[in-house]
Every structure is written in C-alpha cells, then in structure tokens.
TILUMTOR-487341 format. One record per residue: x, y, z of N, C-alpha, C, O in turn. Coordinates in steps of 0.02 Angstrom, whole numbers, padded with zeros to 5 digits, always signed. Example, Ala and Ser with C-alpha at 12.3 -4.5 7.8 and 13.67 -1.06 7.14 Angstrom:
BEGIN
+00660-00284+00390+00615-00225+00390+00660-00165+00390+00712-00166+00423
+00642-00112+00354+00684-00053+00357+00645+00002+00394+00670+00057+00402
This chain:
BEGIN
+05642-06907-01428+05692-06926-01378+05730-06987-01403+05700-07031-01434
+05794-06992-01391+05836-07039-01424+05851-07060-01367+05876-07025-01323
+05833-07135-01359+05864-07184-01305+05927-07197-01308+05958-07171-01355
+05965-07241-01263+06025-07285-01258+05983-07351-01213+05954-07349-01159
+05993-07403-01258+05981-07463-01236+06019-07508-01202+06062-07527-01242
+06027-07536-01149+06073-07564-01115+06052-07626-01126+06011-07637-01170
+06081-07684-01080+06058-07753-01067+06025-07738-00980+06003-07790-00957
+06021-07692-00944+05979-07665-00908+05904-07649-00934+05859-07688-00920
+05894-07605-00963+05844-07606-00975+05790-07634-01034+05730-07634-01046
+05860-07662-01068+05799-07691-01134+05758-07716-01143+05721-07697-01189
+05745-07761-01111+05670-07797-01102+05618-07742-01076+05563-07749-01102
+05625-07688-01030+05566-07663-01034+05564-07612-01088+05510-07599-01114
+05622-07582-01107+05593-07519-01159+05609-07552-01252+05598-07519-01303
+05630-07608-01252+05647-07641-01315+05559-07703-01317+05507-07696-01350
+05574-07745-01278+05545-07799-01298+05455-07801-01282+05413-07834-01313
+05447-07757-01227+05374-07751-01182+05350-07666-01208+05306-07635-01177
+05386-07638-01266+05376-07570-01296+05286-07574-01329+05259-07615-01366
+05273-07544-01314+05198-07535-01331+05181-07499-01421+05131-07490-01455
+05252-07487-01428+05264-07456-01506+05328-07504-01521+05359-07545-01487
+05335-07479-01592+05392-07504-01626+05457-07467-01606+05461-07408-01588
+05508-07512-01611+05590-07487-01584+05620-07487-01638+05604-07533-01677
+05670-07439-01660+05718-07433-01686+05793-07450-01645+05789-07431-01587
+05853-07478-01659+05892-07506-01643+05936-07463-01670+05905-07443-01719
+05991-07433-01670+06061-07419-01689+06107-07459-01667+06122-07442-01610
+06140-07508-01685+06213-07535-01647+06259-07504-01686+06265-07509-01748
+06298-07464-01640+06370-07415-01674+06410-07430-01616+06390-07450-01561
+06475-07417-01637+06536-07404-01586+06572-07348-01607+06580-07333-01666
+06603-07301-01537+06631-07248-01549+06674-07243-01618+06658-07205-01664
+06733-07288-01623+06751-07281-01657+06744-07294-01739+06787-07295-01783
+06683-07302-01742+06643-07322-01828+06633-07267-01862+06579-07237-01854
+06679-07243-01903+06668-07184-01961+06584-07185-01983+06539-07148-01962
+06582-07228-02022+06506-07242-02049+06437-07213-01978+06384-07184-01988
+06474-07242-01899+06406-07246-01873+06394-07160-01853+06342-07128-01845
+06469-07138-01849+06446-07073-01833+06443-07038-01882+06474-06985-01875
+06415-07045-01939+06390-07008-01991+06314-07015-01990+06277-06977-02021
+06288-07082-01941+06236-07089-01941+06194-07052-01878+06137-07030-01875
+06233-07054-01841+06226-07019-01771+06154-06945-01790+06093-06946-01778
+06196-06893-01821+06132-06854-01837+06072-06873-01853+06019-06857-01825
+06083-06924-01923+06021-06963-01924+05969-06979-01886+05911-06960-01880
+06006-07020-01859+05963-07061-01801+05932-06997-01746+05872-07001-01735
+05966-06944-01715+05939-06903-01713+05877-06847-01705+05844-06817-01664
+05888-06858-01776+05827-06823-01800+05769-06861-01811+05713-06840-01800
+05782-06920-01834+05730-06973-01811+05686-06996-01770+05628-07017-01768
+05739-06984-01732+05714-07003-01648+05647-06957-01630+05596-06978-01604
+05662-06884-01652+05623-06799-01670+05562-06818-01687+05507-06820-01660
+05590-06836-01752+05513-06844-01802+05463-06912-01799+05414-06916-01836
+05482-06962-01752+05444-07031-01760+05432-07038-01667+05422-07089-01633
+05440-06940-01638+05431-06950-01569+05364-06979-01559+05322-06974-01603
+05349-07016-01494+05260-07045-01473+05239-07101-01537+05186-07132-01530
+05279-07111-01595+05242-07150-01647+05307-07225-01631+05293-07285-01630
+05351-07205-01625+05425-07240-01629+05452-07245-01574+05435-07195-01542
+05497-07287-01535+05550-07282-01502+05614-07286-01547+05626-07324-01593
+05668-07213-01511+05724-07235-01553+05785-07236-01545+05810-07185-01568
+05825-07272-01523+05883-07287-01499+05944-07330-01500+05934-07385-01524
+06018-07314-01477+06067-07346-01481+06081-07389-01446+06060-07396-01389
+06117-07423-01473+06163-07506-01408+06239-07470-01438+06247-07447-01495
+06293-07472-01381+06343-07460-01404+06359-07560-01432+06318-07602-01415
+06402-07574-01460+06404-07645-01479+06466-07668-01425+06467-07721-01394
+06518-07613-01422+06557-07622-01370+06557-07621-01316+06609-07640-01288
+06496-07598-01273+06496-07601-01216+06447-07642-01190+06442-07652-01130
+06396-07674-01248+06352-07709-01246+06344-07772-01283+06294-07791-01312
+06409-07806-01276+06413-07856-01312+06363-07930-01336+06352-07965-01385
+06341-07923-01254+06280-07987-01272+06218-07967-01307+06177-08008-01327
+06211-07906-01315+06162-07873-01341+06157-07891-01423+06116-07917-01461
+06236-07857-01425+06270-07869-01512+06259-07939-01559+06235-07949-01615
+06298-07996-01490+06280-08063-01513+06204-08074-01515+06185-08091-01571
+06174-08070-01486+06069-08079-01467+06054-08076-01547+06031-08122-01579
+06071-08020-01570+06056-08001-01626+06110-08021-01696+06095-08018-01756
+06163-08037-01672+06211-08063-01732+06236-08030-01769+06262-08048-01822
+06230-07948-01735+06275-07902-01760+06359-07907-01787+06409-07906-01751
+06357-07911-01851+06440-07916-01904+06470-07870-01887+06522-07866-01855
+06417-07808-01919+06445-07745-01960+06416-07691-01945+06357-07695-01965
+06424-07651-01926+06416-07594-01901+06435-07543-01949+06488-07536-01979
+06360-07492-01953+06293-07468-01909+06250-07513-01933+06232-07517-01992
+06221-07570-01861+06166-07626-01896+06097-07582-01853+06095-07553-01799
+06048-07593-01904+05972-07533-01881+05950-07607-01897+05961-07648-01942
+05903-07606-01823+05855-07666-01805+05773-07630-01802+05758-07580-01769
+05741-07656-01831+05653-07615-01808+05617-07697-01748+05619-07758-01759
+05601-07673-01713+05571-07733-01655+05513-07712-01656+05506-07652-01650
+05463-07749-01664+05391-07735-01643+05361-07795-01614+05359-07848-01645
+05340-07790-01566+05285-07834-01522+05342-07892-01491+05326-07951-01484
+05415-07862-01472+05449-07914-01437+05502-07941-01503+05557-07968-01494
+05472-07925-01569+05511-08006-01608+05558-07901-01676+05546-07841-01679
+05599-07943-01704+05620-07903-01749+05595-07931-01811+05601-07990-01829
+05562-07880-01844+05526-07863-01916+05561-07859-01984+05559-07893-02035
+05607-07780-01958+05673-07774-01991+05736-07748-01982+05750-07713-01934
+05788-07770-02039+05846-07771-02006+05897-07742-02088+05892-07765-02145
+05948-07680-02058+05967-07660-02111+06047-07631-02093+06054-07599-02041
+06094-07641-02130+06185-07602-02125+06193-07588-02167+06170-07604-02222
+06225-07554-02151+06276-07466-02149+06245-07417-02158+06184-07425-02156
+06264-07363-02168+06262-07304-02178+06204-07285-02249+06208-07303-02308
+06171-07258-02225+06101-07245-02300+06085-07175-02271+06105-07148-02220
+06034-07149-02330+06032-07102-02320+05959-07101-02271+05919-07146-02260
+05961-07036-02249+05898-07030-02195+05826-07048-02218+05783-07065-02177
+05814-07041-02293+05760-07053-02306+05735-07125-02335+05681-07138-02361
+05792-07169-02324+05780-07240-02338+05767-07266-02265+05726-07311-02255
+05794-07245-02226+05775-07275-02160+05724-07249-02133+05695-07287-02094
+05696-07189-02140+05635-07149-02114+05587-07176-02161+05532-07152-02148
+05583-07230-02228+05536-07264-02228+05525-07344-02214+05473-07378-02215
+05597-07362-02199+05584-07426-02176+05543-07427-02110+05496-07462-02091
+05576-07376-02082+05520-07377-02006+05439-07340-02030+05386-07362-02008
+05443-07302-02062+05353-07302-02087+05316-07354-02075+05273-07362-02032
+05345-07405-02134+05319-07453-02160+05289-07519-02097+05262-07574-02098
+05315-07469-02046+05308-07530-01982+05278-07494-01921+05286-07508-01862
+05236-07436-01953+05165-07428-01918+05108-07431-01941+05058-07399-01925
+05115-07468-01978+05037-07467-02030+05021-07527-01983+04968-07558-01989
C-alpha cells in the first residue's frame, strides 16, 4: 500500500510508525519524479508489512518540504524510530533504492 503523507497525519503514520518509512517528495510537475512514481509503487508492493511507503506532494506540503530541507526533487527520506537514517535525490534506478531501504531492516 502506498501512502500520501500530509502534515495531518505525519506524526502518527511517519514519526510513531512501528516500521521504517520511506518518503517520496515529488511535485506534479517533476519529469524525474514521475518516472519515479512506478517505482515507488511497486515498492510500496514488495516492502508491504516490512516498510511504510509513501509520498509528500512538496507543493502542497510545504512545511513538510522545509522540516526536511528538501532542494531537489525526487528527495527519498528512510525514517526509522521518529529520526531519518537515510536520505537520497533524483531519479535511480529501482534496485538502488530497494536496497537502501533493505539495509534499514536489519
């Protein structure tokens, strides 16, 4: 299941997450983010019950964007236990990001 993260709910499904979060910040109009869009996706699929995984639009969620110090867009945040672990932009391929988040359930 692929979330959408608001400034509504982030604190409970971002920061009080009982697993690790994946972050997307994209905006509609970002070539790069909607190339990532499938990605993330299928991600969401394969790291279901192990991962949370989801988007912030950056435009409609601006304080969200700043919180985090989002430049450049598509910025992928991993959060675990409240604090962020890791943090990675632009556009990569699916299997560099499907192990950065691995690497953050051991």
């Amino acid at each position: 299941m692929e979330y959408t993260f608001t400034e509504k709910n982030f604190q409970s499904e971002v920061l009080e997450s009982d697993v690790p979060v994946l972050i997307d910040f994209y905006a509609d109009w970002c070539g790069p983010c909607k190339m990532m869009m499938p990605v993330v996706a299928q991600l969401a699929q394969e790291f279901e019950g192990r991962m949370k995984v989801g988007r912030i639009n950056s435009d409609a969620e601006p304080a969200l964007a700043r919180r985090f110090k989002v430049m450049s867009i598509p910025s992928f945040f991993i959060v675990k236990n409240g604090h962020v672990v890791d943090e990675m932009v632009g556009a990569m391929p699916k299997e560099r990001l499907a192990q950065r988040m691995e690497a953050q359930l051991v």
